[in-house]
N, C-alpha and C positions, 0 to 999 in steps of 0.2 A: 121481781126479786128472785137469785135462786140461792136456794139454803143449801151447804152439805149436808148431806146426809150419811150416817154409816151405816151398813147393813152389814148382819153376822150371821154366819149358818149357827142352828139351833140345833136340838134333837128332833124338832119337829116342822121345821121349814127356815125360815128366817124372821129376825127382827133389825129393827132400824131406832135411828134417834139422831137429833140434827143437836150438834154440842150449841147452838145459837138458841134453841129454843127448849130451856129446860119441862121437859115434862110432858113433854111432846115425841110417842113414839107409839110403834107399828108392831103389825107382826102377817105375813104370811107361807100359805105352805110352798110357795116359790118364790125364785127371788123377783121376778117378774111383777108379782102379785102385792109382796111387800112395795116394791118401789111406788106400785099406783095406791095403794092404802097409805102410804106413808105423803105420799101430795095430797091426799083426802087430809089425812090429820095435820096436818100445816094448815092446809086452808082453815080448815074448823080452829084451831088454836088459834091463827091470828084474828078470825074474826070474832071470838071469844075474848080477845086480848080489844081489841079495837069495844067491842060493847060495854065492856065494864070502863073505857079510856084508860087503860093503861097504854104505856107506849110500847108500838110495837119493833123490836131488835132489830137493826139491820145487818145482812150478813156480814159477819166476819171472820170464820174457820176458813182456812184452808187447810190441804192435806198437801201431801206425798210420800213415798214411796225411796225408803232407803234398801239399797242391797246391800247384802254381805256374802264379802265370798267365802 
């Protein structure tokens, strides 16, 4: 499955959060770093989500990208 994820610069490096899985979010001092912390915490949420049997979300956010001129 791939979830989106957003990542946002911080004061302090970046964080992350996938709008499909509330309550589930990252943080590190590159954006690099967040991205692999933030597939750590995905795994660990749904496998937290699967041990208690709750059901796990499938994705369904997408994004894009509107310009203005």
């Amino acid at each position: 499955m791939k979830y989106l994820i957003v990542i946002e610069p911080t004061g302090t490096g970046f964080s992350a959060y996938s709008p499909d899985l509330p309550g589930c979010a990252s943080t590190g001092q590159t954006r690099d770093e967040c991205e692999k912390n933030m597939h750590e915490a995905i795994a660990f949420h749904l496998d937290g989500l699967r041990l208690e049997g709750a059901p796990v979300p499938q994705p369904s956010s997408v994004a894009a990208f509107v310009e203005i001129a």
